[in-house]
C-alpha positions in Angstrom: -5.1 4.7 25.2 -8.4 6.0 25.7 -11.4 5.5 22.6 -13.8 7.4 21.9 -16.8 4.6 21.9 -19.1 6.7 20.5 -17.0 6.4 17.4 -16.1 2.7 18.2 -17.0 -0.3 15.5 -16.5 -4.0 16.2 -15.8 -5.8 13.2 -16.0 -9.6 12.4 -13.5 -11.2 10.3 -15.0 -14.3 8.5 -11.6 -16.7 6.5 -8.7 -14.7 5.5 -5.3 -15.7 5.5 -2.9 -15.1 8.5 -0.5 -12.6 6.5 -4.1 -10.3 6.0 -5.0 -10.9 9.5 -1.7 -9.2 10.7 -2.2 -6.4 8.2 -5.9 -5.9 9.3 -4.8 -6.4 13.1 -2.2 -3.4 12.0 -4.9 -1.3 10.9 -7.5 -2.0 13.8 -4.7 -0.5 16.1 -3.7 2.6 14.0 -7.3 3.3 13.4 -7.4 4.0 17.6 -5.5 7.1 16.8 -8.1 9.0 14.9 -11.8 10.3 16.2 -13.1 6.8 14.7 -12.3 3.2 15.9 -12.5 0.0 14.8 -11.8 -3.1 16.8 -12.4 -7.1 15.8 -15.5 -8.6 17.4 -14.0 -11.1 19.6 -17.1 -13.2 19.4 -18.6 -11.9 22.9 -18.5 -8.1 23.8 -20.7 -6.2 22.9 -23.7 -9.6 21.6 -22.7 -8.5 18.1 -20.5 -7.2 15.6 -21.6 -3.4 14.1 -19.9 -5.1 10.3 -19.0 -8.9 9.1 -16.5 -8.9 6.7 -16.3 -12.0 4.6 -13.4 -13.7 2.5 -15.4 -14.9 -0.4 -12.6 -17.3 -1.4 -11.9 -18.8 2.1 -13.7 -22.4 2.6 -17.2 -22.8 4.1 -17.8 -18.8 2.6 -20.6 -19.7 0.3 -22.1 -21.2 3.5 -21.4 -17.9 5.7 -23.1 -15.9 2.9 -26.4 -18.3 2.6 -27.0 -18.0 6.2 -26.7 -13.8 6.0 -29.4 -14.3 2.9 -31.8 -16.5 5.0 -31.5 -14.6 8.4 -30.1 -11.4 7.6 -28.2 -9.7 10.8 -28.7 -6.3 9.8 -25.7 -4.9 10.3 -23.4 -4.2 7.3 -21.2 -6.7 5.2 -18.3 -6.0 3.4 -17.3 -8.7 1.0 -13.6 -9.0 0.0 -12.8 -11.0 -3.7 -14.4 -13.5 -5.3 -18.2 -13.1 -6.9 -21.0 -11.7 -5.2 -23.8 -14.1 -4.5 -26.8 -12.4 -6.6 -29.3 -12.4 -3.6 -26.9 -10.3 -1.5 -26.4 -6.5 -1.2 -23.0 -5.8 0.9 -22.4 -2.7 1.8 -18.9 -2.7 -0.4 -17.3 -5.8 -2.2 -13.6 -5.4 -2.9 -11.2 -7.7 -5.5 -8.2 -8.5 -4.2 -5.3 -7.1 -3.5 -6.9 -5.2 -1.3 -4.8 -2.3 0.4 -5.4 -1.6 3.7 -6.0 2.4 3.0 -8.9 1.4 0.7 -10.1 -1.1 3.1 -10.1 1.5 6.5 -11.4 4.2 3.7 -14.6 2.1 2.9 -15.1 1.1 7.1 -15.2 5.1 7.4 -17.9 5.0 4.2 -20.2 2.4 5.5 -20.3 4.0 9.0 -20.6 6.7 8.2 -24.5 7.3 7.9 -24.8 5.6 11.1 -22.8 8.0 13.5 -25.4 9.3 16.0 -24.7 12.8 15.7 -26.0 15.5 17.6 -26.7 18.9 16.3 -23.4 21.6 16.7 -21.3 17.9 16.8 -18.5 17.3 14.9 -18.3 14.1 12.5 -15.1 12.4 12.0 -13.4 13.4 8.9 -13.9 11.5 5.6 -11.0 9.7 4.7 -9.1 11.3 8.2 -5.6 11.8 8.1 -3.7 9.6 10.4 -1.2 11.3 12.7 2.7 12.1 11.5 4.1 9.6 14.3 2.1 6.9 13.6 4.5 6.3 9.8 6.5 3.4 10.8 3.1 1.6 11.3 2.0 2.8 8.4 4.6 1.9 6.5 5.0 -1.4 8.2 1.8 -2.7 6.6 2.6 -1.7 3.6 5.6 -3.8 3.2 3.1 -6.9 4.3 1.2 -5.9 1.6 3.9 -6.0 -1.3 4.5 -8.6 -3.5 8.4 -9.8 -4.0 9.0 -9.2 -7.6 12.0 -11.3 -7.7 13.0 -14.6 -6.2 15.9 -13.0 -4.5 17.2 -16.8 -3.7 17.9 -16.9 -7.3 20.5 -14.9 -8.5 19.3 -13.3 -11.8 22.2 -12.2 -14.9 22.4 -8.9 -16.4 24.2 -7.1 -19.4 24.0 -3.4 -17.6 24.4 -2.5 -14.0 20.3 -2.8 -12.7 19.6 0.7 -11.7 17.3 3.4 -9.2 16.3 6.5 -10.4 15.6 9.1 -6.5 13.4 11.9 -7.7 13.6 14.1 -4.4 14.7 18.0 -4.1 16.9 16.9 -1.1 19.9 15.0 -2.1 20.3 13.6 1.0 17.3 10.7 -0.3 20.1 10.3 -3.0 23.2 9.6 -0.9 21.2 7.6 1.2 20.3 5.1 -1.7 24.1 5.4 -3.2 25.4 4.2 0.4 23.2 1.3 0.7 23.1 -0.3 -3.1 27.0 1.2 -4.7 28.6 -1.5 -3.1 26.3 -3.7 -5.1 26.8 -1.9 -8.4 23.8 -0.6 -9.2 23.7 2.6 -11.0 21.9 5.2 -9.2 20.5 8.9 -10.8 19.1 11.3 -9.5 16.7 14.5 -10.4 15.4 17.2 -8.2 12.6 18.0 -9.8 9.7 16.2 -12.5 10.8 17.3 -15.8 14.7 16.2 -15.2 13.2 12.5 -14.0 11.0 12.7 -17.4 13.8 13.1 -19.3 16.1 10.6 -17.5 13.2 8.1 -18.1 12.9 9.0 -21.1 16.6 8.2 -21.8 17.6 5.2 -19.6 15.8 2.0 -17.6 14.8 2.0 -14.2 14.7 -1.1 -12.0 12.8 0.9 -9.3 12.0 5.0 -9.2 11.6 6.7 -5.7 9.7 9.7 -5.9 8.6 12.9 -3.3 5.2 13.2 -3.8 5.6 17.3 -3.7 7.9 18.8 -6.1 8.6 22.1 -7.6 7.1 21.5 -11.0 4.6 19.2 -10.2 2.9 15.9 -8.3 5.2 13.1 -8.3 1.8 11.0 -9.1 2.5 12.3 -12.2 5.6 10.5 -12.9 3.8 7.6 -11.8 1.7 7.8 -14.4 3.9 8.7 -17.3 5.6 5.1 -16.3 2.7 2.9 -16.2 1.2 4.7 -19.6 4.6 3.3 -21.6 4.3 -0.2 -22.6 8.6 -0.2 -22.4 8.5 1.5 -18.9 5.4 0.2 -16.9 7.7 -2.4 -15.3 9.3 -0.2 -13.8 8.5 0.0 -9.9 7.4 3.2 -8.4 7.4 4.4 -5.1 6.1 7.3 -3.4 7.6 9.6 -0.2 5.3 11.5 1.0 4.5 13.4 4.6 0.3 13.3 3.1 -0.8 10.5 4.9 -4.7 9.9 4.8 -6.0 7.0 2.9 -7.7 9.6 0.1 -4.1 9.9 0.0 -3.2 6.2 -0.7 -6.4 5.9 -3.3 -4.9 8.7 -5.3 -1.1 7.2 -5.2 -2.6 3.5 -6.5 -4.8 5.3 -8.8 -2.0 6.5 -10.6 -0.1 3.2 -10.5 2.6 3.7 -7.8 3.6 0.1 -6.7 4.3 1.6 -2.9 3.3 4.3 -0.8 5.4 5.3 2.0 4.9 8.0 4.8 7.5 10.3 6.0 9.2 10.6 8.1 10.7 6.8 6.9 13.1 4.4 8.4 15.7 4.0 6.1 15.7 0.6 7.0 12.2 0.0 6.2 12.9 1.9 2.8 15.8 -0.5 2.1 13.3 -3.0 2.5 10.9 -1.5 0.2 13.7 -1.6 -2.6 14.2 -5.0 -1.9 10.8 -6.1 -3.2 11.9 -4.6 -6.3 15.4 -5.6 -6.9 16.9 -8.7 -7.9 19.8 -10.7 -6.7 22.1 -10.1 -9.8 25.1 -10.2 -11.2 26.8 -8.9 -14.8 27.4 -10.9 -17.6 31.0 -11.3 -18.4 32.0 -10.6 -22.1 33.4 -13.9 -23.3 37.6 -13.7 -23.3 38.9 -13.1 -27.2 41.5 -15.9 -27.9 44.8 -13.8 -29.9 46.6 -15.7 -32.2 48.9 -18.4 -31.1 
C-alpha cells in the first residue's frame, strides 16, 4: 500500500499492556487507509517520533515523564490514565478505557495544526470516515476492547428465559439472532422501529438490545440513552449497527452510552461474539416438585 508521507506520523508507545498494544497496532494499520497515517516509531527511522504516548500507570512512567519535564523533546505527548504530573502540558490526557476511535480522533486533533499545507491544498478531514471494507477491522478491535460481563465458565441460574431485544427495520437481523440463541432458550423480540423498542422496554428486561443506528422515527442513540437514564434498565447492554463509520461517529455512540459500536456490513460471527460479552452461561430454575398426598 502506498502512504501518503506528507500526512505520515510516527508515534512512540511508552508501557501499555499487550491486549492495547494489539488494539493500537489495529488502529496504526487501518489509519493507512485514510489521507492521514500513523505508524509506531520503531526507535530508528526517521531520529524521532512526531508524538510519545505514555501509560501513566505502567512502571518506570513517573521517570519517562521527569525526563520530558527536564529536557523537553518538543514534539507532542499524549498521556493515557493515571494523574497528570503538574509541571507537564500534554497535548491530550485520556482516563482509561480508552476507545480506540477517541484515541485515533485526538492523533487527528493534535496534528492537526502541524500539517504543512499549501495554499488551494486539501487537509485531511476532521474526524475522517474510514472506508466501508475496512468493518471487520473495525469491528475486530472493538471486541478487544469489550469487557466480559459474565464469567461464562460459570453457569449462572435464572427464574425467566435471559432475553435480546433486535431493534432493526430488516427482520432478517432478527432471524439471524433467533437461529443462533433459540436453541439456548433465550427469548428474543423484536421492533422495527424506536417507539415499538420504547414500549417493549418499557414492558419487559433486556439482557442485551441490538439497535440500527438509522430508523424511521428516530436515532437509535436515542434508545441508548433512554436505557442508561433508568436506574432499572441501565444494565442493560446496548449495541449499535451502523454503516456511519468515522470516529465522530464512535464519540457520539459512547456519548450516549452504547456498550458496543459495530460497523456494517458485520460478520455475523463477529456479532455472535459481541453477544457473548453480554450473555451469561445460564440455565432456569426448576420449580421445586409438589409432593400429593400419600
Amino acid at each position: 500500500m502506498i502512504v501518503n508521507t506528507e500526512y505520515l506520523f510516527h508515534v512512540e508507545l511508552f508501557g501499555f499492556t499487550e491486549r492495547e498494544r494489539m488494539v493500537f497496532s489495529s488502529m496504526f494499520k487501518l489509519s493507512e487507509m485514510r489521507s492521514r497515517t500513523y505508524r509506531e516509531w520503531d526507535g530508528q527511522s526517521p531520529p524521532h517520533p512526531d508524538c510519545l504516548m505514555i501509560d501513566l500507570e505502567a512502571d518506570h512512567a513517573r521517570m519517562r515523564t521527569d525526563q520530558e519535564i527536564a529536557l523537553p523533546s518538543g514534539y507532542p505527548i499524549i498521556l493515557i490514565g493515571g494523574k497528570c504530573p503538574r509541571e507537564m502540558t500534554p497535548a491530550a490526557h485520556l482516563q482509561r478505557p480508552v476507545r480506540w476511535a477517541e484515541l485515533l480522533l485526538t492523533l487527528d486533533n493534535t496534528f492537526r495544526s502541524r500539517l504543512r499545507v499549501q495554499p488551494g491544498d486539501s487537509i485531511p478531514a476532521h474526524g475522517e470516515a474510514l472506508p466501508a471494507e475496512t468493518s471487520g477491522l473495525q469491528n475486530e478491535m472493538e471486541l478487544h476492547q469489550v469487557d466480559q460481563w459474565y464469567d461464562r465458565s460459570q453457569a449462572m441460574t435464572f427464574t425467566t428465559d435471559p432475553a435480546v431485544l433486535v431493534v432493526d427495520p430488516d427482520n432478517r437481523m432478527e432471524n439471524y439472532i433467533k437461529a443462533k440463541l433459540g436453541n439456548q432458550k433465550y427469548q428474543i423480540d423484536y421492533a422495527s422501529s424506536g417507539d415499538r423498542a420504547l414500549d417493549l422496554i418499557e414492558l419487559n428486561r433486556y439482557n442485551v438490545v441490538i439497535v440500527e443506528a438509522e430508523l424511521p422515527d428516530m436515532e437509535g442513540y436515542e434508545i441508548c440513552k433512554a436505557l442508561k437514564k433508568r436506574d432499572d434498565r441501565r444494565k442493560i447492554a446496548a449495541i449499535v449497527l451502523t454503516t456511519r463509520t468515522s470516529p465522530l461517529e464512535r464519540m457520539r455512540a459512547r456519548m450516549a452510552g452504547c456498550d458496543a459500536f459495530l460497523s456494517k456490513p458485520i460478520d455475523p460471527e463477529k456479532l455472535l461474539r459481541a453477544l457473548e460479552k453480554f450473555l451469561p452461561d445460564w440455565h432456569r430454575e426448576e420449580a421445586p416438585l409438589k409432593m400429593g398426598a400419600a
